[in-house]
N, C-alpha and C positions, 0 to 999 in steps of 0.2 A: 200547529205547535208554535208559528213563529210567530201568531197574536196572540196568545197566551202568553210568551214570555217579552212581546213589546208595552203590554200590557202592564203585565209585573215589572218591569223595568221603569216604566211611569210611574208607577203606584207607590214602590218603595223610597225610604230616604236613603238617598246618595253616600251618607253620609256610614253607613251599614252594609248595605246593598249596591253589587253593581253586573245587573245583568247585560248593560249595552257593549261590554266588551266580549260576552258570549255572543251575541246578535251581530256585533262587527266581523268577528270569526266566522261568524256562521256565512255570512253573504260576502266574503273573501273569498273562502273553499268555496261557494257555488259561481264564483267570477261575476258576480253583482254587485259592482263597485261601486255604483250610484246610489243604490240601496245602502251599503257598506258607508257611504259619504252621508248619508244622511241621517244617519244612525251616529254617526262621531258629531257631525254638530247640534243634533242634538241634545246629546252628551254633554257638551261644554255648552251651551245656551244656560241648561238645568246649572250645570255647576257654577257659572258664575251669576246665577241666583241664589240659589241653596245652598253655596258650601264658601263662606268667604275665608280669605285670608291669601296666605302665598301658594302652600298647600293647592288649593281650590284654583289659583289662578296658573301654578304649575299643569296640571291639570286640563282646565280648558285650553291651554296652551300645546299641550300634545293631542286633543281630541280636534283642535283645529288644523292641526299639522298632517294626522292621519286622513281628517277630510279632504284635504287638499292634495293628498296624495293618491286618495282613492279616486278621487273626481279627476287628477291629471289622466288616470288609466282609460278615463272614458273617451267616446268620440267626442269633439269640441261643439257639435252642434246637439247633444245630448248633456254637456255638463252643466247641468242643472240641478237645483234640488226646490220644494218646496219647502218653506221656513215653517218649522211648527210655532202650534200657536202655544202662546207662553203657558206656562199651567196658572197663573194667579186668574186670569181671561176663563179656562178652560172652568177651575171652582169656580168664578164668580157665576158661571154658565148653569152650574149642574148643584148649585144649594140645594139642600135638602128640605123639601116641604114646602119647597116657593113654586109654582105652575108655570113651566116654560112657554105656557102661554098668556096668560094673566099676570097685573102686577097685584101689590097688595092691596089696594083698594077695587081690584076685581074688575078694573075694566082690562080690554084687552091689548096686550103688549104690540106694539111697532115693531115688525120683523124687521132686522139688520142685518142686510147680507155682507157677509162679513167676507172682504177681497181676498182673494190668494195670494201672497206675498213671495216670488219666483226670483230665489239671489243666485248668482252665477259664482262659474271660479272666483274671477277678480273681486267680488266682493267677499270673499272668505278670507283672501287674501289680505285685504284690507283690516275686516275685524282681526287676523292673527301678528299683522305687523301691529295693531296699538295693542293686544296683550301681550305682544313681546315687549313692546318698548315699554310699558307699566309695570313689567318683573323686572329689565335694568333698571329704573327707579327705584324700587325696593330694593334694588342689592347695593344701593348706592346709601341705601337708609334715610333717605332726605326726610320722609312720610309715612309711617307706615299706615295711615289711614287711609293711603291707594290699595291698601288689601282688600279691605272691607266697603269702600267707595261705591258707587254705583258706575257705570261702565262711563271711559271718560269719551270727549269726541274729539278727532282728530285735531281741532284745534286745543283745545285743551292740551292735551299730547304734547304738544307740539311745544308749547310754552312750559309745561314742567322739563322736557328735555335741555330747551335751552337754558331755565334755570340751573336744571344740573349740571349743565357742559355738555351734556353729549350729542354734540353739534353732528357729527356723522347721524347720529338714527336720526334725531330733527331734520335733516336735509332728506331721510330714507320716506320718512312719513310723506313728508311736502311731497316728491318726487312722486308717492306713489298717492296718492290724493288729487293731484295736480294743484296745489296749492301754494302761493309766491312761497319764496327765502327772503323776504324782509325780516319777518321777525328772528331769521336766524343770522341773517347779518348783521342786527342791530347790535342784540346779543353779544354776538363774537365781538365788534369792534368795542362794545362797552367792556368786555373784559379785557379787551387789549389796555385800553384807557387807563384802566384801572391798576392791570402790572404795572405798566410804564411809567405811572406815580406813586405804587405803591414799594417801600423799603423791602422787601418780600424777605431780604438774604435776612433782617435778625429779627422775621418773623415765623418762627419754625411751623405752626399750626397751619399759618398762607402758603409756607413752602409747599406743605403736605398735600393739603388740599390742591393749590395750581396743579401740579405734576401729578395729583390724580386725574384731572378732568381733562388735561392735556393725553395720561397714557389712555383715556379711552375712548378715544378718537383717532385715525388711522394717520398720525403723523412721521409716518416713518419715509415717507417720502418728501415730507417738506425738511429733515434736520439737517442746516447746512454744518454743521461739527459737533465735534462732541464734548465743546468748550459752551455751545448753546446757554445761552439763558432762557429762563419760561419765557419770559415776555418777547422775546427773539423769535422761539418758537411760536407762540401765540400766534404776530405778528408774519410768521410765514404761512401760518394756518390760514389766516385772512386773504393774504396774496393768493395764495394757493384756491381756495374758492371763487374767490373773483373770478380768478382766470381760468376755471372750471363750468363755473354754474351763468358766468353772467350772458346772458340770451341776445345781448343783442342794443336794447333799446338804455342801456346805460341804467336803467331802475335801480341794482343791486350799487354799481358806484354810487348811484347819487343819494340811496341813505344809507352806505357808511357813512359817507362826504358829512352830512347832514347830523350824524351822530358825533363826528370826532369833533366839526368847528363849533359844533352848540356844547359842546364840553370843555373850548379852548385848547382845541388841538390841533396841532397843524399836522395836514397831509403827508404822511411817508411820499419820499424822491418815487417809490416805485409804484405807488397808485398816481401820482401825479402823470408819470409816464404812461399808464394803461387808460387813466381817465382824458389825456389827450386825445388818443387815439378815437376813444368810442363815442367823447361827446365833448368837445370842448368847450362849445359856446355854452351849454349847461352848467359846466365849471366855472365860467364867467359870471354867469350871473349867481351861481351861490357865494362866487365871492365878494359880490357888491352887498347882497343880501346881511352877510355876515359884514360888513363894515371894513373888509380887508381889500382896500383901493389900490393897496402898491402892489400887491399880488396879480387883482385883477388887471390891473393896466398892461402890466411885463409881458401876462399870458394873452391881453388882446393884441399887447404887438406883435408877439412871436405868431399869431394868428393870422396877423394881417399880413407880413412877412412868407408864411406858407402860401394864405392863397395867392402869393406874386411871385411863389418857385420856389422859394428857399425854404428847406426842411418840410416841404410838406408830408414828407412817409413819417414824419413825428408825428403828425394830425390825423395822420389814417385817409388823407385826401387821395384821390385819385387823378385828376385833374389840378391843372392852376390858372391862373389869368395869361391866355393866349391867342393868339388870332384864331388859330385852329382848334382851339380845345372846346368845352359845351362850357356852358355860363357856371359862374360858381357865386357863391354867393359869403356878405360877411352879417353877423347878426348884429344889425344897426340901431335897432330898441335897446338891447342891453350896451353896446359902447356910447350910444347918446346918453345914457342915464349913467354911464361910470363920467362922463366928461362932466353933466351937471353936477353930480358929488366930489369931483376935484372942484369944477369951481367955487363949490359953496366951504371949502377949507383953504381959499387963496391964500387968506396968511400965512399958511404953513409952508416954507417956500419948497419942502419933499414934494410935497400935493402940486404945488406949483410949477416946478420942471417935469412932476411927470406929465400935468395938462398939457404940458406945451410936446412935448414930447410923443405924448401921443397923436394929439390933432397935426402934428407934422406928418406922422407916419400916415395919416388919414389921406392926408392931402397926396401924399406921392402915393396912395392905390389910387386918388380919386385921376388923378394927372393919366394913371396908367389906364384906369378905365376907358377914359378919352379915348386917348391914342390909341385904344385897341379898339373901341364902337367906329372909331372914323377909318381904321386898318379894313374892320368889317366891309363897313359901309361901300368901302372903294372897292374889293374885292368883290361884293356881290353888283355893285356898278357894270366891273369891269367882264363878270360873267355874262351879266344881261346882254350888255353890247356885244359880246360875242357871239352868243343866240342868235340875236336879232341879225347882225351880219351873216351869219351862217344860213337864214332862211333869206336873205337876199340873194 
């Protein structure tokens, strides 16, 4: 009975017919939820071939939700399903009056074993997080030709979401893809840019729009009042990720960085503060990069200053220049190329005190270097001879 009616449930159009929610019941009451899991994706495979629209994409979006719910009931090393083969593969297989063995010219066909294709939980998962995030895009009405689209891929996704704002599920995909947040920080910080010069207050249609793509994103934890402006908010939106998502290696600072000064924007006081910390000789050179010399100069002294003790918990240093401490190091390719680019605007006598100003401070780490290799020096002197005496 139950290939008779998996059968008919192939057979018929969807669009009329729908026996796979009989077949999902049927193998729930017998507690064959793998069965039951594979009958729901099924289900939604067919529909988001054969039944386009939101409708259809509602739809395969609950049939991926029941799969996943069925398949969580199984043992973990049993949640498996095999993927069925599409139906347009299955007719092109089974035309009528062509010889499964012979082509038309009569000679005989190249058998193709055709592989088993074995997806697991997490990958159902995956296909259900980009039909979800493709129904908030049509509720946003940006397109609706993602109704009837062909299935998008997670890149894709990814780039309509941050076009719409909705930077949370954009961060939900990446995360669950393993895929950077570059493109959703670029994103975010371009539309920060963009409040921040844009008149928004006697533009009613911009008001509308910002504080919808604002409320559907989970800001309720960044709103420092309720006197807020979008772009405030925005802007805590940004901080607020940074100091969420950023891994480690500075990548996420350093293209907002890249996004704000190639647009002529200078660095909020509170990225300047967290970009210290995680990487600052990286900050130095985008600032040479970008032509802003007084900027980079102030932040190589303050640099050179930490690694000689002073305010190094700004820098995120752990150590400084010490007798006792482990070597620390300053980055000397990018401050020899910020000194050549003061000296090559000497007329300008700005550029001019800060060259001087720097190569001063240069000189007193280099002074302190000294005195600290020859502090070494004498110290492990002073050990050896007392070895040596001690074995006498």
């Amino acid at each position: 009975v139950v290939n008779i009616i998996e059968s008919r449930a192939r057979s018929v159009d969807l669009a009329t017919h729908n026996y796979y929610d009989l077949l999902y019941a049927f193998h729930i009451f017998r507690g064959n939820f793998r069965k039951a899991a594979s009958v729901m994706y099924e289900h939604g495979m067919r529909l988001g071939q054969e039944l386009p629209g939101v409708k259809g994409l509602q739809k395969k979006a609950k049939c991926y939700l029941a799969c996943i719910h069925s398949l969580g009931l199984v043992d973990p090393k049993y949640a498996w399903i095999v993927k069925p083969v599409p139906l347009s593969r299955r007719m092109d297989e089974e035309l009528p009056g062509v010889s499964p063995k012979r082509d038309l010219e009569g000679e005989e066909r190249e058998r193709v074993n055709q592989k088993m294709e074995v997806i697991e939980l997490p990958d159902i998962e995956k296909e259900y997080r980009l039909v979800h995030a493709r129904l908030k895009l049509l509720q946003k009405g940006d397109d609706p030709a993602l109704a009837a689209g062909p299935s998008l891929s997670a890149s894709e996704t990814v780039g309509l979401l941050v076009s719409a704002g909705l930077f949370d599920d954009a961060v939900n995909v990446c995360k669950l893809f393993k895929m950077s947040l570059t493109q959703v920080f670029e994103g975010l910080a371009l539309r920060c840019i963009n409040l921040s010069q844009h008149n928004y207050q006697k533009d009613v249609d911009f008001t509308t729009e910002t504080w919808g793509w604002l409320a559907a994103n989970d800001t309720g934890n960044v709103n420092s009042g309720k006197e807020t402006s979008a772009a405030d908010q925005a802007w805590k939106l940004l901080q607020t990720y940074l100091a969420k998502h950023e891994d480690g290696s500075s990548r996420y600072h350093r293209c907002v960085a890249i996004k704000l000064l190639g647009h002529g924007y200078n660095l909020p006081d509170w990225m300047l503060v967290s970009y210290k910390v995680v990487n600052a000789p990286e900050l130095i050179r985008l600032y040479i990069d970008y032509d802003l010399l007084e900027e980079a100069t102030y932040l190589a002294m303050d640099y050179i200053d930490a690694v000689m003790g002073k305010g190094k918990e700004y820098f995120g240093l752990k150590t400084s220049l010490n007798v006792t401490s482990p070597s620390v190091w300053l980055p000397y390719t990018s401050i020899d190329q910020l000194l050549h680019a003061l000296r090559e605007v000497h007329t300008d006598n700005t550029y001019l005190q800060l060259y001087q100003e720097l190569s001063e401070k240069l000189d007193i780490y280099h002074h302190n270097v000294e005195r600290i290799s020859r502090d070494r020096i004498d110290a492990a002197t002073r050990r050896a001879s007392m070895r040596l005496s001690s074995l006498h």
